[in-house]
C-alpha positions in Angstrom: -22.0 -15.6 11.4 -25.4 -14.2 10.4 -27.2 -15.3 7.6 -26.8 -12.0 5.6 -22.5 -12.6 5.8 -20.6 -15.0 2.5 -18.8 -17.9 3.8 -16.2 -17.3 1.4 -13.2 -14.5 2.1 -11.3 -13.2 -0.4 -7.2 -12.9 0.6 -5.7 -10.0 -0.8 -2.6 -7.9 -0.1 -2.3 -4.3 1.3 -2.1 -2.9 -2.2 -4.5 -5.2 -3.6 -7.0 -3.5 -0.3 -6.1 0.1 -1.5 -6.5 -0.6 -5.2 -10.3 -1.7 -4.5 -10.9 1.7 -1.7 -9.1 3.8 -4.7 -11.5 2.0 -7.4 -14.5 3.0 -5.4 -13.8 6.5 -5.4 -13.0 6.5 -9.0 -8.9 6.3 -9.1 -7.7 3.8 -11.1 -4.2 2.0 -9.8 -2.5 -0.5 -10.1 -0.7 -3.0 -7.6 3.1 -3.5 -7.9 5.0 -6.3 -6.8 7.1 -5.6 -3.8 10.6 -4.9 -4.4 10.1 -3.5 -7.9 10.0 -0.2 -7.8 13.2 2.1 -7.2 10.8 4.0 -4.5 11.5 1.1 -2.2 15.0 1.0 -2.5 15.5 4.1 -0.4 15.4 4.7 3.4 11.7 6.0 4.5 13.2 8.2 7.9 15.9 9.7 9.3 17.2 8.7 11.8 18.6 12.3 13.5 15.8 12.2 15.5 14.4 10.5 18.7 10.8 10.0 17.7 12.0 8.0 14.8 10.8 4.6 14.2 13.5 1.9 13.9 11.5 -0.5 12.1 9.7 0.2 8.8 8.1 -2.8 6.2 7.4 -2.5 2.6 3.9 -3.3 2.1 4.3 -2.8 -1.4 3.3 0.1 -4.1 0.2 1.3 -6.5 0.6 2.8 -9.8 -1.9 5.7 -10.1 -3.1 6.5 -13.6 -4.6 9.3 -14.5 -2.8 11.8 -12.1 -0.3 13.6 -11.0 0.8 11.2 -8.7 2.8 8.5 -9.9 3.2 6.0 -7.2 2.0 5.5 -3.7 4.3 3.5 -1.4 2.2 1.5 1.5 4.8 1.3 4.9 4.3 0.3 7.9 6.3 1.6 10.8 6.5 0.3 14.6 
């Protein structure tokens, strides 16, 4: 490491990451916990479709204030 870099690293989750990009920009949101909102209750693809993905994770969801968007739901597919 160079002198100029912290020792210290801060853990945070993929909403927690977005939150802090959205809060430099000037959107305020908020991080959900995973599971809680009825977003992530549904399926994210069809699966009619070869290109499809099979596998999709939650990463979890941001409450954005202040807009028309209520929520933004972080997937991963692969």
């Amino acid at each position: 490491m160079h002198d100029t870099e912290s020792d210290t690293f801060i853990i945070q989750t993929w909403p927690e990451k977005f939150s802090s990009m959205l809060k430099e920009i000037g959107v305020d949101s908020e991080c959900k916990e995973i599971g809680t909102d009825a977003v992530e209750n549904d399926e994210y693809y069809a699966r009619y479709f070869a290109q499809t993905p099979r596998m999709v994770t939650n990463k979890g969801c941001l409450d954005i204030k202040n807009s028309n968007i209520d929520v933004v739901q972080i997937i991963q597919k692969g």
